[in-house]
C-alpha distance (Angstrom), angle and dihedral (degrees) to the residues before:
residue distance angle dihedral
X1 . . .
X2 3.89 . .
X3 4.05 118.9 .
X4 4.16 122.6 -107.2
X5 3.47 101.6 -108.1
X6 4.30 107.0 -148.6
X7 3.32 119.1 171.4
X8 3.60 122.3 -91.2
X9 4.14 114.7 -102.5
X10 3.53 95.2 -88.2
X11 3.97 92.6 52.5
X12 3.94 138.4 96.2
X13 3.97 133.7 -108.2
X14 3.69 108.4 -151.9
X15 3.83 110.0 -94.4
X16 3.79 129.0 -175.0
X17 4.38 84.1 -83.4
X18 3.94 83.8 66.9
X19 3.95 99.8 59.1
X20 4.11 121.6 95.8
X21 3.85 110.7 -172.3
X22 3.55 113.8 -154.6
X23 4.25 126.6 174.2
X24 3.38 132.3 -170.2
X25 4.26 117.6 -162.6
X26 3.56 114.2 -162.1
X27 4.03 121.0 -37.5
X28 3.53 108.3 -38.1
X29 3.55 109.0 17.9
X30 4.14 123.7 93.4
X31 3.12 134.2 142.5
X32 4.75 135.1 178.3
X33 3.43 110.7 -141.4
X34 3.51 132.1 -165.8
X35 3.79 111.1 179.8
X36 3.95 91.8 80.6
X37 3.61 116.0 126.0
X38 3.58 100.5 177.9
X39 3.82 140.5 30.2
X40 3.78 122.9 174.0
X41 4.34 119.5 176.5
X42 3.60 127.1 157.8
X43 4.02 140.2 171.6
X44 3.21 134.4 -152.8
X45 3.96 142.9 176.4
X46 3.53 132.6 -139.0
X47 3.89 115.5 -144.3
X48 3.53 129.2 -172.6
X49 3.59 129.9 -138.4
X50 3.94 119.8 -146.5
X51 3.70 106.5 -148.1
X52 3.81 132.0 -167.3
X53 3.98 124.9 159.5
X54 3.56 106.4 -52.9
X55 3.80 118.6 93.7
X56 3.72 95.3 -113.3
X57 3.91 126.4 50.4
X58 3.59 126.7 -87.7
X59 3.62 103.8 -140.5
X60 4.24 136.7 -33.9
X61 3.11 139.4 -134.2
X62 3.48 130.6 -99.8
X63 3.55 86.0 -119.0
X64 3.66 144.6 -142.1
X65 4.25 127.5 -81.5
X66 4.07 106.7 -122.9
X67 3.25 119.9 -152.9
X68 3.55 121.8 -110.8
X69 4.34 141.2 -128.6
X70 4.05 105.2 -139.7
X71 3.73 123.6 176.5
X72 3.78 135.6 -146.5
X73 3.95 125.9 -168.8
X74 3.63 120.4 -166.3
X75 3.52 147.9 163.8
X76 3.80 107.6 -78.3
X77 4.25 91.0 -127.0
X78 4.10 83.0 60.8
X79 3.32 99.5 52.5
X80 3.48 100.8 45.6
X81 4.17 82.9 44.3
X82 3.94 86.3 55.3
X83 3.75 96.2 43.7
X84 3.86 94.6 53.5
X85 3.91 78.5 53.6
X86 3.77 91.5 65.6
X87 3.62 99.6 30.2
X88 3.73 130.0 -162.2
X89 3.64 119.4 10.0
X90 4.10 94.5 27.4
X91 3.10 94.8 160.7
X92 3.54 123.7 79.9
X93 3.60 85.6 24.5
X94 4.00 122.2 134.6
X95 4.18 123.8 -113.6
X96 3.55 141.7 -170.6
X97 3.53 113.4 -151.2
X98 3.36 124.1 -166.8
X99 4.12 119.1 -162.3
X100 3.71 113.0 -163.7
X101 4.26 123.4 -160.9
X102 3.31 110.4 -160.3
X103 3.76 128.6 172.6
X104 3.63 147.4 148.2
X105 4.06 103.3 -98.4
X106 3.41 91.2 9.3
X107 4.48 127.4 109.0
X108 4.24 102.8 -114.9
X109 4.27 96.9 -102.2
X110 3.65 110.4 -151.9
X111 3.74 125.9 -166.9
X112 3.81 129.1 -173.0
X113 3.61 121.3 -163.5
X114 3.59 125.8 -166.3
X115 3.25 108.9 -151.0
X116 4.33 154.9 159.1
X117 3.80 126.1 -146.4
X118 3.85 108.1 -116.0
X119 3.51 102.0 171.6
X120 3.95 153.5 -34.5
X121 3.89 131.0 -125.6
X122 3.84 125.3 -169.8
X123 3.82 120.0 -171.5
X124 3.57 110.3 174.7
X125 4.03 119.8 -164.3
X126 3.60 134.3 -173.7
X127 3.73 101.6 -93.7
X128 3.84 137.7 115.1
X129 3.59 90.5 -115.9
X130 3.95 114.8 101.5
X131 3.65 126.6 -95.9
X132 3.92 118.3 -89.6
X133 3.90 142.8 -156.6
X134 3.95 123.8 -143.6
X135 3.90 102.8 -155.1
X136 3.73 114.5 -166.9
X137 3.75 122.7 -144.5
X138 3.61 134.9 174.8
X139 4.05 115.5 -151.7
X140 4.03 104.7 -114.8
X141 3.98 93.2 -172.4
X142 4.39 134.5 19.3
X143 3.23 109.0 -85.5
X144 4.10 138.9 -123.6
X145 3.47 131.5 -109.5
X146 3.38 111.6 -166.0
X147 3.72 84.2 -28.9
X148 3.24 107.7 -56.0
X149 4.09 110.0 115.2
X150 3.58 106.7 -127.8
X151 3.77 94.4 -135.5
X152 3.83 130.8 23.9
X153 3.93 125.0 -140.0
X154 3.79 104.5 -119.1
X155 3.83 116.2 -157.3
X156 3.62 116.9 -173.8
């Protein structure tokens, strides 16, 4: 069994300052941005339990990958940057996006999400702060941490 390695008191845990986002839409389109304040992705799996008279299961299932909502706020300017990327039709349209944790003391984290735009939201208030999108996505595939897929399509 291999040791946790933490940094030592002097080092860093990766904070939100550590994170690059970068996405990629379609072949020839990518893009890192910076102006994100917010990025929320999850995964989950369904399981199944196969139940017969006793009071607890007899088996499960291996189960089934479910698809995912994710969220993405960012400054207003950025979005409309990275939907003039894409172009008409945005949304629907399929991403890869790539967060990055980088920190001094820390192992480089990557994740890779697979994912579709579903939907924007922008709520404006009376504040100095700057104006902000809320893009919806919806995961279309498992992920990758650091490359490794978190599930793995069994055909039998």
């Amino acid at each position: 069994m291999s040791e946790v390695v933490a940094p030592l008191i002097n080092g860093r845990r990766f904070s939100y300052a550590s994170i690059e986002l970068a996405m990629a839409i379609g072949a020839t389109k990518a893009g890192i941005f910076v102006d994100v304040e917010e990025i929320t992705y999850a995964e989950a799996l369904e399981v199944g339990f196969k139940e017969g008279t006793a009071r607890i299961p007899l088996g499960n299932t291996s189960g089934k990958w479910v698809p995912q909502e994710c969220s993405l706020v960012m400054g207003l300017g950025t979005f409309n940057q990275m939907i003039s990327q894409i172009g008409p039709g945005w949304l629907g349209i399929n991403l890869i996006a790539t967060v990055a944790y980088a920190d001094i003391g820390e192992i480089l984290a990557v994740d890779t999400i697979f994912a579709r735009i579903t939907g924007k939201e922008n709520a404006h208030t009376s504040t100095p702060d700057a104006l902000k999108t809320a893009v919806k996505l919806i995961t279309t595939s498992p992920q990758l941490t650091n490359g490794i897929p978190s599930m793995l399509n069994r055909v039998v």
